[in-house]
C-alpha positions in Angstrom: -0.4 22.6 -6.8 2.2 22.4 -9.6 1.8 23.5 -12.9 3.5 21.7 -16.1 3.9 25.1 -17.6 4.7 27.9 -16.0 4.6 31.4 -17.6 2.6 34.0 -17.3 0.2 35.5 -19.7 3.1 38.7 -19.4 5.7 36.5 -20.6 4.2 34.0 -22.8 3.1 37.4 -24.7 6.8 38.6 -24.4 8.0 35.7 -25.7 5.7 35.9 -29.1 6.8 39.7 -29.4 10.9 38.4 -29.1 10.3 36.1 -31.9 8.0 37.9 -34.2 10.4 40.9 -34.0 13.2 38.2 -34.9 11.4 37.2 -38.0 11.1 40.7 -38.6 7.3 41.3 -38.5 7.1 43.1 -35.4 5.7 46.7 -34.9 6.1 49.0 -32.3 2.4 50.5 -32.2 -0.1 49.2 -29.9 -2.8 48.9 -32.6 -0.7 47.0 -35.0 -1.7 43.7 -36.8 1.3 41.9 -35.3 0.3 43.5 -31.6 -3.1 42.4 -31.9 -2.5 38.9 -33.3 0.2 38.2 -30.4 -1.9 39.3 -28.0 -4.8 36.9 -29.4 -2.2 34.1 -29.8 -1.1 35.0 -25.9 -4.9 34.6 -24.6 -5.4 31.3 -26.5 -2.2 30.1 -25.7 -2.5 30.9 -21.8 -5.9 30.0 -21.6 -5.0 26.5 -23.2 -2.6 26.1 -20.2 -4.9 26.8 -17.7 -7.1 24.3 -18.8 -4.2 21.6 -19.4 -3.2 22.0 -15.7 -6.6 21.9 -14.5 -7.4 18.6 -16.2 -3.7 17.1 -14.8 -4.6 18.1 -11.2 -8.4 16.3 -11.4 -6.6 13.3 -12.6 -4.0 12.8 -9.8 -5.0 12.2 -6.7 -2.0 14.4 -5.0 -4.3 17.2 -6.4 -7.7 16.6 -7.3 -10.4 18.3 -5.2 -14.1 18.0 -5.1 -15.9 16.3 -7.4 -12.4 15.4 -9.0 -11.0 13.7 -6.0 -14.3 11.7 -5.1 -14.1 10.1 -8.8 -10.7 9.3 -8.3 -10.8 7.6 -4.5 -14.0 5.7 -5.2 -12.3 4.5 -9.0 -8.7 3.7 -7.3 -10.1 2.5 -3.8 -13.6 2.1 -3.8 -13.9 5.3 -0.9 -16.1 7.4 -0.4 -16.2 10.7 1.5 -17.4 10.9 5.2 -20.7 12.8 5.1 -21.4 15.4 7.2 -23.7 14.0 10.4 -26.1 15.6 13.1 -25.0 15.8 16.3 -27.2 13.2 18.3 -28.1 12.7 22.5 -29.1 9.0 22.9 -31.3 9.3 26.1 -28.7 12.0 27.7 -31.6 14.5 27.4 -33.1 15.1 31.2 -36.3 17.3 31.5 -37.6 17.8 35.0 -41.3 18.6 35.7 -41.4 21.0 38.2 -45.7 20.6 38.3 -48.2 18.0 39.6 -49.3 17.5 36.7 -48.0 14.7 34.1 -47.0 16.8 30.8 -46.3 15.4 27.6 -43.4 17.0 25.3 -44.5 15.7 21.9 -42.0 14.9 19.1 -40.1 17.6 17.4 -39.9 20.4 20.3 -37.1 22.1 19.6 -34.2 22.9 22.2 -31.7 25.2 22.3 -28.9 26.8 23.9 -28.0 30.3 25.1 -30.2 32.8 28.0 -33.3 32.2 26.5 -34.7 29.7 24.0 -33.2 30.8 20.6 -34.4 29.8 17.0 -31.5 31.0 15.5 -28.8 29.4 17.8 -27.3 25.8 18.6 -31.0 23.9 18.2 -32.1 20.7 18.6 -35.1 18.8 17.9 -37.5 15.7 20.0 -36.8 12.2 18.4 -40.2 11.1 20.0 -43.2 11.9 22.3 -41.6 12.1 26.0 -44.3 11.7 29.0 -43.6 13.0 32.6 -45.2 12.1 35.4 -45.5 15.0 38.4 -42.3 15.8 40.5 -40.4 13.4 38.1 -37.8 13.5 35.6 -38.1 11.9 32.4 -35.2 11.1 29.6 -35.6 11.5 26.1 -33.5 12.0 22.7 -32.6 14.7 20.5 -31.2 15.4 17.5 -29.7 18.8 15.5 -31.7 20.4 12.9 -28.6 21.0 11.0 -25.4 18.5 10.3 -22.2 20.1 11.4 -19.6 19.8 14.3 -21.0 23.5 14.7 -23.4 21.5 17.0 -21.2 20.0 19.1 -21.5 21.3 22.7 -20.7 20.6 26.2 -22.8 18.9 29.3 -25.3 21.1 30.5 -25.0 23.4 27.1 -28.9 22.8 26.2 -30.4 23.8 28.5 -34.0 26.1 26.9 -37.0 25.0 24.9 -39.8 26.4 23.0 -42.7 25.2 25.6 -45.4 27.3 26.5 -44.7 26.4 30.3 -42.6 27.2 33.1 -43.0 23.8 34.8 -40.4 21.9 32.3 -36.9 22.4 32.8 -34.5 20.4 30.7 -30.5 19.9 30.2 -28.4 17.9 28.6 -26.0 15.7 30.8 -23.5 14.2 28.9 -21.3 16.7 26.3 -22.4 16.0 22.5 -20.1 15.6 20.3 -20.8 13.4 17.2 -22.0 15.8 14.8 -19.7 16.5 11.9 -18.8 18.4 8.9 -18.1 17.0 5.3 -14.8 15.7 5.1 -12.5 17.8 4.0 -10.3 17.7 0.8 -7.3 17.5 2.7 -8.9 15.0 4.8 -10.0 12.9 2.3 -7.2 13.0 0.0 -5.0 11.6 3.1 -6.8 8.8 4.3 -7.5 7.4 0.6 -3.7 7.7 -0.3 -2.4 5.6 2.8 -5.3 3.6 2.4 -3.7 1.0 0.4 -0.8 0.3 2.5 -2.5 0.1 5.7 -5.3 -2.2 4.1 -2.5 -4.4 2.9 -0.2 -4.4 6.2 -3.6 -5.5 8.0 -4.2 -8.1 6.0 -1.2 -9.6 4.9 -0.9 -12.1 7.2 -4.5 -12.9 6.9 -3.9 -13.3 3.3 -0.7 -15.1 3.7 -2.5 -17.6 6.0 -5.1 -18.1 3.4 -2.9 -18.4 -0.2 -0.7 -21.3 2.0 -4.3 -23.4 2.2 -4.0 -23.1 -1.7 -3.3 -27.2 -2.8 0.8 -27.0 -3.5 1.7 -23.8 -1.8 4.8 -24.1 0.8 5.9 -20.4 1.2 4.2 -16.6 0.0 6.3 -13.9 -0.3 5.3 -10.0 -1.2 6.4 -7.1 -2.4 4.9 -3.9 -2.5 4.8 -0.9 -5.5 6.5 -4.0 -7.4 3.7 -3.1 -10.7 4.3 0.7 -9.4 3.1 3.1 -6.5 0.0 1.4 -4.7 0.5 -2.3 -5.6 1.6 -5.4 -4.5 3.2 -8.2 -5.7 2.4 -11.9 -4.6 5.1 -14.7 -5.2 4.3 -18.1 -4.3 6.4 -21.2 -4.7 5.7 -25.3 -3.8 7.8 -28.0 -2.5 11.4 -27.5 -3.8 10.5 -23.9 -3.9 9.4 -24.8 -7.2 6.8 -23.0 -9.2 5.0 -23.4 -12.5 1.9 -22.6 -14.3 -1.0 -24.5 -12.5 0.2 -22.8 -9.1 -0.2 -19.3 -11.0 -4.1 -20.3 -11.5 -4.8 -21.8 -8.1 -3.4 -18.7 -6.6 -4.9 -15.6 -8.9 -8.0 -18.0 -8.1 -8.1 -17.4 -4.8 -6.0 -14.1 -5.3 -9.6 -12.8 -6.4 -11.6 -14.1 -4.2 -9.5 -12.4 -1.1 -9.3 -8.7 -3.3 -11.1 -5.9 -2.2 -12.1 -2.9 -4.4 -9.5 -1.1 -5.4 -6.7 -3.1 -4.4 -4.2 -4.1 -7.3 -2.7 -7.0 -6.0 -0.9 -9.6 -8.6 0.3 -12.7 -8.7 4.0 -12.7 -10.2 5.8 -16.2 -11.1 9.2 -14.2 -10.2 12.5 -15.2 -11.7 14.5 -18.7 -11.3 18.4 -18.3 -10.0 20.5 -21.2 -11.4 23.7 -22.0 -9.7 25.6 -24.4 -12.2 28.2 -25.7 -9.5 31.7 -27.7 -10.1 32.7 -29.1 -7.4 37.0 -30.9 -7.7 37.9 -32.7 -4.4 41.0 -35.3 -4.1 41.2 -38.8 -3.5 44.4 -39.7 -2.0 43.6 -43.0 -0.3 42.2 -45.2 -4.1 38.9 -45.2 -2.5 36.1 -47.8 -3.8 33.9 -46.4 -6.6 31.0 -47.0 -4.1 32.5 -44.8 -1.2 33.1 -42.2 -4.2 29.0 -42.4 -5.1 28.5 -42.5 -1.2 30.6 -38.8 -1.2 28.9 -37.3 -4.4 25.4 -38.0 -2.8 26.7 -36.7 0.6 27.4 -33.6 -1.0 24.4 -33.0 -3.4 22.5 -33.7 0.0 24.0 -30.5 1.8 23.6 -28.7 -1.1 20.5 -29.6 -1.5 19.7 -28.6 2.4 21.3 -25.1 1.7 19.3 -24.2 -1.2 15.9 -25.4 1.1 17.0 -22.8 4.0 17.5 -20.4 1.4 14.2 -20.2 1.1 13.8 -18.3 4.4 17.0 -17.3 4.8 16.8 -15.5 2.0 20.4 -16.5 0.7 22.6 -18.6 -0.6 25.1 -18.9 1.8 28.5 -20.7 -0.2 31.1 -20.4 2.4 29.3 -22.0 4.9 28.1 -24.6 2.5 31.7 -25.4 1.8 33.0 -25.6 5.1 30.1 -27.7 5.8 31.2 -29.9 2.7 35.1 -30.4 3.8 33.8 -30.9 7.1 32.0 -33.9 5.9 35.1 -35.0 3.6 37.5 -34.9 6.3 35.4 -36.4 8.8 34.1 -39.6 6.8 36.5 -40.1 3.8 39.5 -38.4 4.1 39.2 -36.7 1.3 40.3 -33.2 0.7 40.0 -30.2 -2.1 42.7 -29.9 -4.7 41.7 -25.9 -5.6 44.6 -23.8 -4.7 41.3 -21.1 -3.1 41.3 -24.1 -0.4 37.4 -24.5 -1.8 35.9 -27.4 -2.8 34.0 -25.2 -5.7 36.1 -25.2 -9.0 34.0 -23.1 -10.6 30.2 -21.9 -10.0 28.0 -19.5 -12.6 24.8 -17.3 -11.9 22.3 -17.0 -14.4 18.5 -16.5 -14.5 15.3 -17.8 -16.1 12.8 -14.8 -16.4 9.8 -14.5 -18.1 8.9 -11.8 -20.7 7.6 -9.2 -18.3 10.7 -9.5 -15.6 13.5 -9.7 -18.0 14.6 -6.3 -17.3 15.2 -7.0 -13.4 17.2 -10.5 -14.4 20.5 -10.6 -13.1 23.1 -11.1 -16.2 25.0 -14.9 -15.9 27.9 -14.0 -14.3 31.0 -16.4 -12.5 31.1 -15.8 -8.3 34.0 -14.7 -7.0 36.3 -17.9 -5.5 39.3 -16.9 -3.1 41.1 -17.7 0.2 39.2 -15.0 1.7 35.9 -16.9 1.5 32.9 -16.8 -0.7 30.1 -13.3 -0.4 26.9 -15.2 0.5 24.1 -14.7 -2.4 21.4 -12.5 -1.0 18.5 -13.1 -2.8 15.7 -10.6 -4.0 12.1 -11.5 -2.9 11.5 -12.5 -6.1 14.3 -15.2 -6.9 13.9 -18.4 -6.5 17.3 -20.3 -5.9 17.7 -23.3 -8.0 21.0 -26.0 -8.6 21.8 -25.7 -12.4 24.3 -28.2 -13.4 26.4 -29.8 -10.6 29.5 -31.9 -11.5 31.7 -32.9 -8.8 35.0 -34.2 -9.9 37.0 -36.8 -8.3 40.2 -36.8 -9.0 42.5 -39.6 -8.0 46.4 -39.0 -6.3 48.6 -41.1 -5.4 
């Protein structure tokens, strides 16, 4: 375990002595005022710092134990800690009666292992009256007197009881080996802290499935310790990969019906990306203002098409959506780009729109990059949401 504070009750004590003697009230006999008062400071002080570190350990669950630790998993995760079980034979129990006579073995004989039938040993008890014919074998259950894997044993390991009669032999023919002890600490403390991410890789696509039936929802991303170790975020958007504040209450709706104790799983709006976008191509032919509205809606349509594969993409690829722009101009206009970059893009700005509570993570506005070399695709966090800002596209006539 680690401590906040360190020293020992020998140097905390050495450390009041150094500065008492600076302040010059320090005395050099055992029994002096400014021994005994350091000393009680030293005990108070050290005794203080016990208890400080005690109460830190019972309230993380890295070190609780005991009592501690079962308040914390059952607060954070709704566990509890595996009890300790008897080790149980289900019918694997095989007494043979060795007389002509049927014998009854009435509930709560006890069994045991070892030479001889031993009180003190590996015991078991009857679950119920057993009735044996003659020459036959019967079957019956049993269960240990005490919980504890202690009572585990292997087949043919019980093999004595406490009858008054030679004529009953009796064995047990499978191994038994469900009894256990209390979990451990170390146990315990394991299982609740990956708990949470294995309950939330199971049922993320279950709960993926089931947020996508909510009215509006086209796509549910997630993100996990986004609110900090042992959460997960929840970011949903809607045709246009839109989102707004009814969506927000249809999914924490059924956000809370799909929680389980314990879990802290939010719903998180995220942060819109705005790409204001100038586009300058050149018109070199006098073309008709209609076959220049025919272009502009040409290219807001594979723009448009980019920013909807962003969504699973998850980025904003520019370069190709330029190439895929002059493509188009050359092919069914003639029309070409007047920016020396070779780009149809003049100009095109970043900036977000976060709310309060994710304005720290918010990318600053900032200009991308245009040159020969081609244009860095935007790779965009799970929690963007790619959007077109302001798009002009100039057309500028040459003749």
């Amino acid at each position: 375990m680690s401590y906040i504070y360190q020293k020992t009750e020998a140097e905390l004590f050495s450390a009041l002595r150094d500065k008492m003697s600076r302040a010059g009230i320090a005395n050099l006999y055992p029994d002096a005022v400014s021994n005994v008062l350091n000393e009680f400071i030293t005990e108070e002080l050290y005794a203080l710092s016990n208890e400080f570190n005690s109460k830190i350990s019972e309230y993380s669950i890295a070190t609780a134990s005991g009592d501690a630790l079962d308040r914390l998993a059952n607060e954070m995760y709704g566990m509890s800690r595996f009890a300790a079980s008897k080790a149980v034979a289900n019918r694997s129990i095989k007494f043979s009666n060795n007389s002509v006579e049927e014998i009854t073995i009435p509930e709560g004989t006890l069994l045991s292992s070892g030479e001889s039938f031993d009180e003190n040993g590996i015991v078991f008890e009857i679950t119920e009256d057993i009735t044996i014919g003659g020459g036959v074998d019967g079957f019956g259950s049993a269960i240990a007197i005490t919980s504890g894997s202690s009572y585990n044993v292997g087949s043919g390991r019980i093999d004595q009881h406490e009858l008054e009669t030679n004529d009953i032999t009796v064995t047990n023919l499978y191994p038994i080996v469900n009894g256990s002890d209390l979990e451990s600490d170390e146990d315990f403390r394991a299982r609740a802290l990956s708990f949470l991410s294995a309950s939330a890789s199971y049922n993320s696509d279950f709960m993926k499935l089931e947020l996508l039936e909510v009215p509006g929802v086209m796509n549910i991303k997630y993100i996990e310790g986004y609110n900090g170790l042992g959460t997960v975020a929840v970011f949903a958007t809607t045709a246009g990969n839109k989102t707004n504040s009814e969506l927000k209450n249809l999914v924490e709706g059924r956000l809370s019906e799909l929680k389980m104790l314990g879990d802290s799983i939010s719903y998180e709006r995220g942060i819109k990306l705005i790409f204001d976008i100038e586009i300058s191509v050149t018109n070199t032919r006098n073309f008709s203002n209609e076959e220049i509205s025919q272009l502009k809606s040409e290219i807001r349509q594979l723009i448009a098409n980019e920013f909807v594969a962003a969504k699973t993409k998850g980025e904003v690829n520019l370069d190709s959506l330029d190439e895929s722009i002059k493509g188009r101009m050359r092919s069914g206009f003639a029309f070409t780009s007047q920016n020396t970059s070779g780009s149809v893009f003049k100009k095109i700005t970043l900036r977000s729109i976060a709310h309060t509570e994710m304005q720290n993570i918010a990318r600053p506005t900032h200009r991308v990059e245009l040159n020969s070399r081609g244009i860095a695709p935007i790779t965009l966090e799970v929690f963007e949401i790619p959007e077109i800002g302001n798009l002009d596209i100039v057309v500028e006539l040459i003749l």
